[in-house]
Every structure is written in structure tokens, then in C-alpha cells.
C-alpha positions as CSV (number, residue, x, y, z in Angstrom):
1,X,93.6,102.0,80.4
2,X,95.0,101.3,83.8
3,X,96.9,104.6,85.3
4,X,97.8,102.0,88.6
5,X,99.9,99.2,87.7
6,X,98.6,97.0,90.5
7,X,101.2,94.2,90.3
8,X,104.1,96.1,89.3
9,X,103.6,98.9,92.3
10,X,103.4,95.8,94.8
11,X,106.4,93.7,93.3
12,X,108.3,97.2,93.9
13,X,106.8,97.2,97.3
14,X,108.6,94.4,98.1
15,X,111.5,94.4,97.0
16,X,112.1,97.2,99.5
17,X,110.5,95.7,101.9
18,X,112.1,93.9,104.7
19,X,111.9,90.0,105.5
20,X,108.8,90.2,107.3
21,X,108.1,93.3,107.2
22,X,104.3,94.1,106.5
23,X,102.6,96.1,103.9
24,X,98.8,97.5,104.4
25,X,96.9,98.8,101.0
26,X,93.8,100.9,101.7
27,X,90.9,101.4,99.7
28,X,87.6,102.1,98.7
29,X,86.3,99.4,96.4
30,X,85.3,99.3,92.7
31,X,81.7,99.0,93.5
32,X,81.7,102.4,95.9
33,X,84.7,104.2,93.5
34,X,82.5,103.8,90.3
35,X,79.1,105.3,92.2
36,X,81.4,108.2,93.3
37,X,82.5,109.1,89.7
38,X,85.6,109.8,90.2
39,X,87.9,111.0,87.2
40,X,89.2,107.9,85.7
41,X,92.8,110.1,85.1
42,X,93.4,110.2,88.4
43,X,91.7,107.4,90.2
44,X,91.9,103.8,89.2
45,X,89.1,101.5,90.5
46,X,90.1,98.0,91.9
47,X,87.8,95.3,93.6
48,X,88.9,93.9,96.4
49,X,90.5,90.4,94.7
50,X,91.7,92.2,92.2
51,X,94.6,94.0,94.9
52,X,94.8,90.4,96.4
53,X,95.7,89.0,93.5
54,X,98.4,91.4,92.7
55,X,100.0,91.1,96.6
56,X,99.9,87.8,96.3
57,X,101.4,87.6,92.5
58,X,104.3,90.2,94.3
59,X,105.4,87.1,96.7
60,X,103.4,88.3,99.4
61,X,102.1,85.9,102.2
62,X,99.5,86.0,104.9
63,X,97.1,87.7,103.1
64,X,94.4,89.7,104.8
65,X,91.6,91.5,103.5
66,X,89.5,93.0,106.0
67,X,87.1,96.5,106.8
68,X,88.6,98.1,109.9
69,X,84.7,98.4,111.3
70,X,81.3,96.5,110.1
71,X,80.3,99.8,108.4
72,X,83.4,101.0,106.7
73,X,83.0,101.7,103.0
74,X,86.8,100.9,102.4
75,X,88.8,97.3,103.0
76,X,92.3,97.0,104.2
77,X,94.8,94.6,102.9
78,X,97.6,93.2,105.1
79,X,100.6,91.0,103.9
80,X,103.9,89.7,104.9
81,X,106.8,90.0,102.8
């Protein structure tokens, strides 16, 4: 069961979001989340298309998915409303 709601969290993302305004989502990947073990009630793992897919569903544009450095563990996704 999903406790994150990808799609739903970033549709109400942008409805509050300005015209053109810019949303960043940060995070550690499924790959690196599920070696961690991390308690599935509180964290939900996502790979990085899967939060792509749900900016982009939310009307989203511009879609960037990038790792701040070479050898950060976690990506960044940037979009325009």
C-alpha cells in the first residue's frame, strides 16, 4: 500500500502553484531507499520515473531529473507549472 499519493500530492502542488512558478522534489531513489530498510509506514519508495511520471501527469512542463553532484545518492526533480 502506498502511504505517498504521488500524483495526487503533485496535482495539489500545482494548483497552488503560480504560472511558472517552479517545483523541485528531492529524493533518495527506490534502489538506495529499499537497501536502507527503512519502515515502509513512514517512508514510501519511488524510482526516479515513477515521480516523473506523476509531475508530469499533474500538468507539469520542463521536466528535469538530475543528481546535484556525480556522486549524490539522491536525484532532484525540477518542473514548471
Amino acid at each position: 500500500m502506498s502511504v505517498f499519493p504521488p500524483k495526487a500530492d503533485m496535482c495539489g502542488a500545482a494548483r497552488v502553484l503560480k504560472p511558472r512558478g517552479r517545483i523541485a522534489v528531492g529524493f533518495l531513489p527506490k534502489e538506495r531507499m529499499d537497501r536502507m530498510g527503512m519502515p515502509e509506514d513512514i517512508f514510501t519508495t519511488r524510482a526516479p520515473l515513477e515521480v516523473v511520471g506523476a509531475i508530469t501527469k499533474a500538468g507539469f512542463k520542463d521536466v528535469l531529473i538530475a543528481r546535484p553532484e556525480s556522486h549524490a545518492p539522491w536525484n532532484v526533480v525540477v518542473a514548471t507549472r
